[in-house]
BALUM-908478 format. One record per residue (C-alpha): y, x, z; residue number from 0. Coordinates in steps of 0.25 Angstrom, whole numbers. Example, Ala and Ser with C-alpha at 12.3 -4.5 7.8 and 13.67 -1.06 7.14 Angstrom:
2
<<-18; 49; 31>; 0>;
<<-4; 55; 29>; 1>;
This chain:
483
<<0; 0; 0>; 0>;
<<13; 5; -4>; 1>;
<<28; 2; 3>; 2>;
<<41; 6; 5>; 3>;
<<44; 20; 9>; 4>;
<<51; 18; 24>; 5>;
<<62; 28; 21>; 6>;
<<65; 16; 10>; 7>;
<<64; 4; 21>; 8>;
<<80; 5; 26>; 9>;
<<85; 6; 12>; 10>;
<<76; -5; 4>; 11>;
<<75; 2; -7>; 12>;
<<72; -7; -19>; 13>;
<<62; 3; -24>; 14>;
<<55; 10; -11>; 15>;
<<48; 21; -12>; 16>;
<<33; 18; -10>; 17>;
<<22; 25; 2>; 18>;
<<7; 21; 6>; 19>;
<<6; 13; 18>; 20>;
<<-9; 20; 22>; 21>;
<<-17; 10; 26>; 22>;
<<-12; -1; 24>; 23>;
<<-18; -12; 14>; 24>;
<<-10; -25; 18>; 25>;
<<2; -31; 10>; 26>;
<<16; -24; 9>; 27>;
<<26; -32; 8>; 28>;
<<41; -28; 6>; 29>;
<<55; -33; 4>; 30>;
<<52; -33; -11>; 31>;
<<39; -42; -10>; 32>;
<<40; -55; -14>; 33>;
<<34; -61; -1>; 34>;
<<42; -54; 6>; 35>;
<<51; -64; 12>; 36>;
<<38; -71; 18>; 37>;
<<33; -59; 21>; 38>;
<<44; -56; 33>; 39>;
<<47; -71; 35>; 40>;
<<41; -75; 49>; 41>;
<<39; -85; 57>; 42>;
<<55; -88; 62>; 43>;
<<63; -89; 49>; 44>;
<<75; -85; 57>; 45>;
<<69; -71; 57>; 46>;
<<72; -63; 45>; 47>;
<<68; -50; 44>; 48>;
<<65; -41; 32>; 49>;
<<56; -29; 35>; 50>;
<<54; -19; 24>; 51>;
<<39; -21; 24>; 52>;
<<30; -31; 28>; 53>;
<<15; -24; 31>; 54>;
<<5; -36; 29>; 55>;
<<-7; -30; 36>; 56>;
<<-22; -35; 32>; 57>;
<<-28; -28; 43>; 58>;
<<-26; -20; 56>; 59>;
<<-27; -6; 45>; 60>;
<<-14; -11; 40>; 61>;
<<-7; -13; 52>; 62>;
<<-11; 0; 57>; 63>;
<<-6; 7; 43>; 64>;
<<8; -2; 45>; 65>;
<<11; 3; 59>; 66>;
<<9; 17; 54>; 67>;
<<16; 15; 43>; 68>;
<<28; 9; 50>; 69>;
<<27; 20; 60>; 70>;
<<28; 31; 51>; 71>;
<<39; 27; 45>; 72>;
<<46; 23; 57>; 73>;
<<47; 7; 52>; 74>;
<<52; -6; 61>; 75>;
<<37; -13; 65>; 76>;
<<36; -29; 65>; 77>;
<<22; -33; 67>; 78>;
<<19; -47; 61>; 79>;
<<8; -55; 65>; 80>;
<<10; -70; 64>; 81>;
<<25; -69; 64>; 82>;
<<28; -80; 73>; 83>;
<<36; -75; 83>; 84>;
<<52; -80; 84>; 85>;
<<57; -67; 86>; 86>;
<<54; -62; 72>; 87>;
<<45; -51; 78>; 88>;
<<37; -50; 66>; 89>;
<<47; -44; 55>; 90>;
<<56; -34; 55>; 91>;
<<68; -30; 47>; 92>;
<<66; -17; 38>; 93>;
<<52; -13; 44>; 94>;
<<38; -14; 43>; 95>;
<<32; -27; 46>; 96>;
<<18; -27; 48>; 97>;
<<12; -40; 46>; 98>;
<<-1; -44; 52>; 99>;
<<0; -59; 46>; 100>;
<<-12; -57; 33>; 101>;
<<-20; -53; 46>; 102>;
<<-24; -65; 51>; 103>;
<<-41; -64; 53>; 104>;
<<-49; -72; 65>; 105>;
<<-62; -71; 70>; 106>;
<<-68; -79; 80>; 107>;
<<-80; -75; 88>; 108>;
<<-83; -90; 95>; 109>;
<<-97; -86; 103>; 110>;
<<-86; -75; 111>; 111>;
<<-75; -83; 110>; 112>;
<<-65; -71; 102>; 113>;
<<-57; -71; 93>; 114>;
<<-52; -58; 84>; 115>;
<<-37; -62; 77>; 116>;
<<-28; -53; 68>; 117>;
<<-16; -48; 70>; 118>;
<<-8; -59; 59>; 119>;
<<-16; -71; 63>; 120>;
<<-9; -85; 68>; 121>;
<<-14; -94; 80>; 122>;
<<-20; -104; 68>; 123>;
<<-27; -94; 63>; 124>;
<<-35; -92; 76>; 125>;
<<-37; -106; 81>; 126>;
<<-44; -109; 68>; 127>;
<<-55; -100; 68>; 128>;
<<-55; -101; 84>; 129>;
<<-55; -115; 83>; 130>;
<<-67; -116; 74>; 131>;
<<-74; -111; 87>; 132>;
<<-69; -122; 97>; 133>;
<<-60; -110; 101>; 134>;
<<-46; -104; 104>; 135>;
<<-36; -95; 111>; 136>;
<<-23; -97; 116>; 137>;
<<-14; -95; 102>; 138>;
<<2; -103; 103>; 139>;
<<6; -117; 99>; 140>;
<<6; -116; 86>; 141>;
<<-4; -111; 76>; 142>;
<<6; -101; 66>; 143>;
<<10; -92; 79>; 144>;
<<3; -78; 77>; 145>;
<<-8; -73; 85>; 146>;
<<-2; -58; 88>; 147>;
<<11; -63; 92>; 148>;
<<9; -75; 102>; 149>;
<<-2; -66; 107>; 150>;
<<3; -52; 109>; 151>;
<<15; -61; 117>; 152>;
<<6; -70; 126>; 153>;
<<1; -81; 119>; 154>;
<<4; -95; 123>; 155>;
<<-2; -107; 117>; 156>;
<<-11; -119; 121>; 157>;
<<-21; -114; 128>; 158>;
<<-14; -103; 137>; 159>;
<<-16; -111; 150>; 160>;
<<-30; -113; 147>; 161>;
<<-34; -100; 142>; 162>;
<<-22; -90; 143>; 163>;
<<-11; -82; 134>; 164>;
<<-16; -78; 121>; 165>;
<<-17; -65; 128>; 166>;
<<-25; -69; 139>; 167>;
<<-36; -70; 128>; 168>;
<<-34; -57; 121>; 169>;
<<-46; -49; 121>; 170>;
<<-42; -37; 112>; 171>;
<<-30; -34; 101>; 172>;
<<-32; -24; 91>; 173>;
<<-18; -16; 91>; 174>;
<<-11; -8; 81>; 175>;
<<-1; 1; 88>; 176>;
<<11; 10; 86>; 177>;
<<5; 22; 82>; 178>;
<<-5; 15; 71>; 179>;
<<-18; 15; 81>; 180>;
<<-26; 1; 81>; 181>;
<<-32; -1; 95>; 182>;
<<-39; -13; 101>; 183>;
<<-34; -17; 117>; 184>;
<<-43; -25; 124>; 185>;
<<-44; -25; 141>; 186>;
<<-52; -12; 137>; 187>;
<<-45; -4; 124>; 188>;
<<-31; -2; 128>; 189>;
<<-28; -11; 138>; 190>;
<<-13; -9; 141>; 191>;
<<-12; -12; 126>; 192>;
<<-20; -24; 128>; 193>;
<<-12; -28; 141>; 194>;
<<2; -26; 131>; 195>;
<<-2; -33; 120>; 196>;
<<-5; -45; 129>; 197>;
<<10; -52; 130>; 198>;
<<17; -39; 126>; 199>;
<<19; -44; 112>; 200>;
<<19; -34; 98>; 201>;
<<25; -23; 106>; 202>;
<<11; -14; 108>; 203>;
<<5; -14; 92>; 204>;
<<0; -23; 82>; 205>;
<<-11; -32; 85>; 206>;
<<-22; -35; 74>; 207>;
<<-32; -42; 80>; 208>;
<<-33; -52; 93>; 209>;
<<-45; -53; 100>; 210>;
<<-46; -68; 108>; 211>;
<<-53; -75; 119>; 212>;
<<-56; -90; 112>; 213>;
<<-59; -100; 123>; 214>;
<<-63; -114; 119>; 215>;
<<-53; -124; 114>; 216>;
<<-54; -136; 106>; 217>;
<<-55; -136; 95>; 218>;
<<-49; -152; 98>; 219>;
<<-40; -151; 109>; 220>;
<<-32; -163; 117>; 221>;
<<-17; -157; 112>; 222>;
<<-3; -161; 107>; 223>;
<<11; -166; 111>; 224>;
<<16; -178; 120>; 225>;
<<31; -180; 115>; 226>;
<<41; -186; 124>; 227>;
<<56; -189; 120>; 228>;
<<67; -177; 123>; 229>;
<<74; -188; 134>; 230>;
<<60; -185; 142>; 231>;
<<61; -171; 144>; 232>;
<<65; -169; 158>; 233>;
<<54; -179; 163>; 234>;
<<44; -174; 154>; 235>;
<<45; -161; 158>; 236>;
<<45; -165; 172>; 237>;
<<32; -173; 172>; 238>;
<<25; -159; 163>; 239>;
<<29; -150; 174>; 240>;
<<21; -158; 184>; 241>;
<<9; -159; 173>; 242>;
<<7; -147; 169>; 243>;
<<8; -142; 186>; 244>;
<<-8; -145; 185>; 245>;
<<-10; -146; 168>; 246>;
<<-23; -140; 166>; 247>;
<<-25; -126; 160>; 248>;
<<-29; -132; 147>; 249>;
<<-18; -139; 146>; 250>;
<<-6; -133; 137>; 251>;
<<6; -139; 135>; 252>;
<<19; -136; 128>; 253>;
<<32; -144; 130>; 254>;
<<43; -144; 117>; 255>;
<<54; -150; 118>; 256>;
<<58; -153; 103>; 257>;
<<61; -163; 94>; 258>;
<<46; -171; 88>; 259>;
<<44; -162; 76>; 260>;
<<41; -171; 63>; 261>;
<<25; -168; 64>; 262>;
<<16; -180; 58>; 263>;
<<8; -182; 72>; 264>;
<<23; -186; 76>; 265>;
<<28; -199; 73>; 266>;
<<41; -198; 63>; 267>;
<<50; -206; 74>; 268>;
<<49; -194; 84>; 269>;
<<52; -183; 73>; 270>;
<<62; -175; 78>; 271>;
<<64; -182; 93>; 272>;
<<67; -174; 105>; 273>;
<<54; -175; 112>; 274>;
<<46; -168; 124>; 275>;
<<33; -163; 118>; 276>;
<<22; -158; 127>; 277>;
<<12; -151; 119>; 278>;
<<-4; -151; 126>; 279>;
<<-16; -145; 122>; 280>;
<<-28; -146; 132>; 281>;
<<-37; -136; 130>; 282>;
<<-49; -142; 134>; 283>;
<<-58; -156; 134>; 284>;
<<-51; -167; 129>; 285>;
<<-52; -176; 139>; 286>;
<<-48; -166; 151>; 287>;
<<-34; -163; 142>; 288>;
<<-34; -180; 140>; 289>;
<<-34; -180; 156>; 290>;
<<-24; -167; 158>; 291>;
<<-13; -173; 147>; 292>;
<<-13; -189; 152>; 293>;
<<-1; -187; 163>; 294>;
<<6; -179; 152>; 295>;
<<4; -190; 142>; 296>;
<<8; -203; 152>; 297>;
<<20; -195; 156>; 298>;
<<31; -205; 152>; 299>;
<<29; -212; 137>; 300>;
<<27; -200; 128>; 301>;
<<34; -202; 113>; 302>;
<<22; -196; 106>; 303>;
<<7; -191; 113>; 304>;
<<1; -181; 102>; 305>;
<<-10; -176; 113>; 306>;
<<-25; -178; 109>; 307>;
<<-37; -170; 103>; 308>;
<<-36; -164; 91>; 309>;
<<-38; -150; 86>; 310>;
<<-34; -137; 93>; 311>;
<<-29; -130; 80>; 312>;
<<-24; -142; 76>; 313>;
<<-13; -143; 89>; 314>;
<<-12; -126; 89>; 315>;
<<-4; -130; 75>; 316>;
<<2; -143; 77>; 317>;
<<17; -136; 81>; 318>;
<<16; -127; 68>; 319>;
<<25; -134; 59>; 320>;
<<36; -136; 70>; 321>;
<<38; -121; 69>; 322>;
<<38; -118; 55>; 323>;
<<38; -104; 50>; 324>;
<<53; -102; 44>; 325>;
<<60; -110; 54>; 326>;
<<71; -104; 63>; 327>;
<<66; -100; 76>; 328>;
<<74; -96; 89>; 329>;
<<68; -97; 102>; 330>;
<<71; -93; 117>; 331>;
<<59; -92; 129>; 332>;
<<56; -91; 143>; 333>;
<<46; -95; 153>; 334>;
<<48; -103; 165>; 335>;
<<43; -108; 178>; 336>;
<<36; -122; 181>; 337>;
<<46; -134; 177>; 338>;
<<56; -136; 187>; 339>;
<<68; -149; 186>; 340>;
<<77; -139; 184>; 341>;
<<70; -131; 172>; 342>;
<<64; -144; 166>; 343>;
<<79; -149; 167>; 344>;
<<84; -136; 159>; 345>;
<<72; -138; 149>; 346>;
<<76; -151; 146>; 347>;
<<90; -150; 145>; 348>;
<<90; -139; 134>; 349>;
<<76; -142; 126>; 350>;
<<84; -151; 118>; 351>;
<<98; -146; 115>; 352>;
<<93; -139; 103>; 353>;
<<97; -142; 88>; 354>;
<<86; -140; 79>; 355>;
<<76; -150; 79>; 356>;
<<63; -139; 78>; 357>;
<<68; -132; 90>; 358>;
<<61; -133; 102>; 359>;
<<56; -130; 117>; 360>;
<<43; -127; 120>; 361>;
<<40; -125; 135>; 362>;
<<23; -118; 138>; 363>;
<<16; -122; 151>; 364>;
<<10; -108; 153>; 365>;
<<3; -108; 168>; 366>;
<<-12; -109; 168>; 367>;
<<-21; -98; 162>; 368>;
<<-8; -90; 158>; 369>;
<<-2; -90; 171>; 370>;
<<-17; -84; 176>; 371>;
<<-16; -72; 171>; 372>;
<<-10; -63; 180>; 373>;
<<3; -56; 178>; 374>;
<<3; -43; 172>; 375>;
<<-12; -45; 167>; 376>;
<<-6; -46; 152>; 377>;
<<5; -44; 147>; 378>;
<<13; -59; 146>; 379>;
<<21; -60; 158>; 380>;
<<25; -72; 166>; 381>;
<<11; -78; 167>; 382>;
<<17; -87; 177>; 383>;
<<26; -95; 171>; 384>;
<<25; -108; 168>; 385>;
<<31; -112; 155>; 386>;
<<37; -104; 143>; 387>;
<<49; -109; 137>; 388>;
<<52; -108; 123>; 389>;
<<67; -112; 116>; 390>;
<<61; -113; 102>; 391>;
<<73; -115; 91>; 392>;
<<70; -119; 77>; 393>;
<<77; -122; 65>; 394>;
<<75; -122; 51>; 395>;
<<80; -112; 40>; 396>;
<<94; -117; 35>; 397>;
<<96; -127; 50>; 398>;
<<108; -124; 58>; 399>;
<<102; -122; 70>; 400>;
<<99; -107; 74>; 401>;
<<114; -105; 82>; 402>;
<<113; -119; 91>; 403>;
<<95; -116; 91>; 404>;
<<98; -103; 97>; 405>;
<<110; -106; 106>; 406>;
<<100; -118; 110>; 407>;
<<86; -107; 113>; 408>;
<<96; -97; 120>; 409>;
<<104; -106; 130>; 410>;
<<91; -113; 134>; 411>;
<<84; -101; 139>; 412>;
<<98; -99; 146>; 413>;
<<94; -113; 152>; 414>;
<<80; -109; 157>; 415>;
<<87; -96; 161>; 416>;
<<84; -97; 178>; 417>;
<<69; -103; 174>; 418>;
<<64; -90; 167>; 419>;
<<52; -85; 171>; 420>;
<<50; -74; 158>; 421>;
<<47; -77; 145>; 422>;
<<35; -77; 135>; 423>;
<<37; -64; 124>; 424>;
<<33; -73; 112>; 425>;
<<44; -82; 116>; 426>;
<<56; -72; 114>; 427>;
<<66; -72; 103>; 428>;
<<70; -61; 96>; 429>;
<<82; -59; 102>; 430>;
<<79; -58; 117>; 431>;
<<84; -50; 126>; 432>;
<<75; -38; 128>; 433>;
<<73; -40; 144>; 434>;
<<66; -55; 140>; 435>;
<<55; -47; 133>; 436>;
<<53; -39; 147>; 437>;
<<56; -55; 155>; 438>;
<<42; -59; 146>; 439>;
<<34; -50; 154>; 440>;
<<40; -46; 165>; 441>;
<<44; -34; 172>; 442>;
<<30; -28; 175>; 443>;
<<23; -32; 163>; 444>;
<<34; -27; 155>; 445>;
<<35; -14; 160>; 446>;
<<19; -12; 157>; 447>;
<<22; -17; 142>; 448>;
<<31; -6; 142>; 449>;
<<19; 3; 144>; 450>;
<<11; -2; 135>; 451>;
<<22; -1; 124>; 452>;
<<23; 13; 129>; 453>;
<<10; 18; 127>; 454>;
<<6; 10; 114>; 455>;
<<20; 10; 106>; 456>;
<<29; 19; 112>; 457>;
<<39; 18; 100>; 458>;
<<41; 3; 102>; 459>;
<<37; 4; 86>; 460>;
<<33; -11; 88>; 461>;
<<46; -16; 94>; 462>;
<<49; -28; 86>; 463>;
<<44; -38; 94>; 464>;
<<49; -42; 108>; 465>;
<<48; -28; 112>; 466>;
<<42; -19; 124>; 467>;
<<49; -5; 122>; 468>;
<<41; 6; 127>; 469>;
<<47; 15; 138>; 470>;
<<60; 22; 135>; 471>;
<<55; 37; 133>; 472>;
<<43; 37; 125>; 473>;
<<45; 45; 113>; 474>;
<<47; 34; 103>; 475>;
<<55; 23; 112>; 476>;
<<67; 25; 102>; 477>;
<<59; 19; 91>; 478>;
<<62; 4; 96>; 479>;
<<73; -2; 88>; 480>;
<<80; -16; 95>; 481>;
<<77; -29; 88>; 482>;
């Protein structure tokens, strides 16, 4: 394979000069290449980025060549895998992107309960051959999120009270790192690395391959939403505090507040209401999530009750054309303790005031088998929280809303400021402040991911994410550029 020469890459020369990346058998792709633009286009359309090549990787050989390469030649790094997050982590301007999205391969093992995911593959593409097997892991809300990325932060979805993070069921990751060596951390092959790579986000090497822990589930589940109007939502939340005091681990739940989106399960004269929406998914019998959700259900007269059986892969991408790749996205984050007046008041008194009709809030019950695992044991931080908070703005290309959504995001995480209790890493923004990225961990956790970062990339070469530098001093700390 042939590319640019780097000494052309500042200058774009119309007519490069051409070298051999060794090694590497993927697809190039430069600024000249007539899928370029949807090459670099990611999930966010308000991120625009042009990176002077884009690496599209067919195995974990081509990642390793397009590290080395990048290295040599001194290039910005953006890893992409499903190119999902907010922030725009997944492109860069005038760099090296190397894209793990053709790599997107799943094998199930169902007698062992395992299952071995590339690097580039989406939450759909592993519950459709886990859920061929009656089986799952905990994998977000809605079915285009990438696997490494809502990993390699945490992982919350569904099932995390039930059966824990993403990361809580991460056996083994097969890990490109800065200096071009593939390794595989496990509790037994580098487990510092292994410890990092749990919540510490892209900041420690490329990941090409996931090993899971399934666990039954499904494949029909008792899930969906319960809409109440917007008028409600003070009393609503009132009443789910005291039901999700003693909600059952297989219970998960989400509350949005947003307006009805336009979906053909939603009757047309509630398109586009203010409404109270508490998503469930029960993972487990039928009839026990049938017994678990009836206070939730009699609470008050609900517009619209969604819950009942129906297929697990079906719910997982039931939200997916709400968040539609291209749209305009600005969100702000935090977690927060248990729902008291005070906070449900603040909650309810801002989730509204936004302009765009597809933004939203969505509030997570965390607790159960997340809040089991002890502090420190991996690295997410603030296991004990009980809710995580997300101000999720939304706007279409060409809709004049991105001044009033932002304003809107910024001034209610304001609001909630007193409540804080940390934040969750896959929640923050692109242009945080750099002490929120030590706030989602934590002081001690922190530190420790300094270590790590220390010892496996002590140039900060993968520092476009939200990033951990390594300790002042080492011989290569001057490498990290601010983003």
């Amino acid at each position: 394979m042939t590319t640019p020469m780097p000494a052309e890459i500042g200058h774009r020369s119309k007519q490069p000069t051409v070298v051999e990346l060794d090694g590497f058998r993927g697809r190039l792709i430069s600024a000249d290449h007539a899928d370029y633009d949807i090459a670099r286009a990611v999930w966010n359309g308000a991120i625009d980025r042009r990176p002077h090549l884009i690496a599209r990787c067919i195995g974990t050989a081509d990642v390793v060549a397009a590290v080395r390469f990048a290295r040599d030649h001194n290039l910005e790094i953006a890893i992409r895998g499903g190119g999902h997050n907010v922030a725009g982590a997944a492109v860069c301007d005038d760099g090296i992107v190397i894209d793990l999205s053709a790599m997107r391969g799943v094998r199930v093992d169902p007698a062992g309960r395992r299952a071995w995911v590339q690097g580039g593959a989406l939450w759909g593409d592993v519950d459709h051959e886990t859920q061929a097997h009656g089986l799952a892991t905990t994998g977000g809300i809605v079915s285009h999120t990438g696997v490494a990325g809502l990993t390699l932060g945490g992982g919350v979805g569904w099932l995390m009270r039930k059966h824990g993070l993403t990361i809580d069921n991460l056996l083994a990751a097969d890990v490109v790192t800065a200096d071009g060596r593939l390794l595989r951390a496990s509790e037994d092959e580098h487990p510092d690395l292994f410890w990092a790579l749990r919540g510490g986000g892209g900041n420690f090497g490329v990941v090409t391959s996931f090993e899971f822990r399934l666990h039954s589930v499904g494949p029909t589940v008792l899930a969906g939403p319960i809409l109440w109007d917007a008028t409600d939502a003070g009393e609503v939340l009132r009443f789910y505090r005291d039901f999700v005091r003693d909600a059952p681990d297989e219970l998960g739940t989400v509350v949005k507040f947003c307006t009805a989106p336009p979906l053909p399960v939603i009757p047309e004269s509630l398109h586009w209401r203010p409404v109270v929406m508490v998503g469930a998914c029960y993972a487990g019998p039928i009839e026990d999530g049938e017994k678990a959700l009836r206070p939730l259900r009699a609470f008050r007269t609900p517009l619209l009750d969604l819950a009942a059986p129906k297929p697990y892969v079906a719910f997982q991408s039931a939200l997916d054309s709400t968040v539609l790749h291209g749209w305009n996205y600005y969100w702000k984050a935090t977690h927060l303790p248990a729902l008291r007046d005070d906070l449900i008041d603040v909650i309810a008194g801002h989730a509204f005031s936004c302009s765009s009709p597809r933004s939203y809030v969505a509030m997570f019950h965390l607790k159960g088998a997340v809040s089991r695992v002890a502090e420190g044991a991996t690295a997410f931080g603030n296991r004990q929280a009980s809710h995580a908070i997300i101000v999720h703005a939304a706007w279409r290309p060409g809709e004049n809303f991105g001044d009033r959504e932002t304003a809107w995001t910024r001034g209610f995480l304001a609001a909630l400021g007193r409540f804080r209790e940390g934040v969750y890493v896959n929640f923050l923004g692109g242009d945080e402040d750099p002490d929120r990225v030590r706030e989602a961990y934590g002081d001690s956790v922190y530190d420790r991911l300094v270590g790590v970062k220390t010892t496996y990339d002590p140039e900060n070469v993968f520092h476009h994410n939200q990033n951990i530098r390594p300790s002042a001093g080492t011989h290569g700390g001057s490498r990290a550029r601010p983003h």
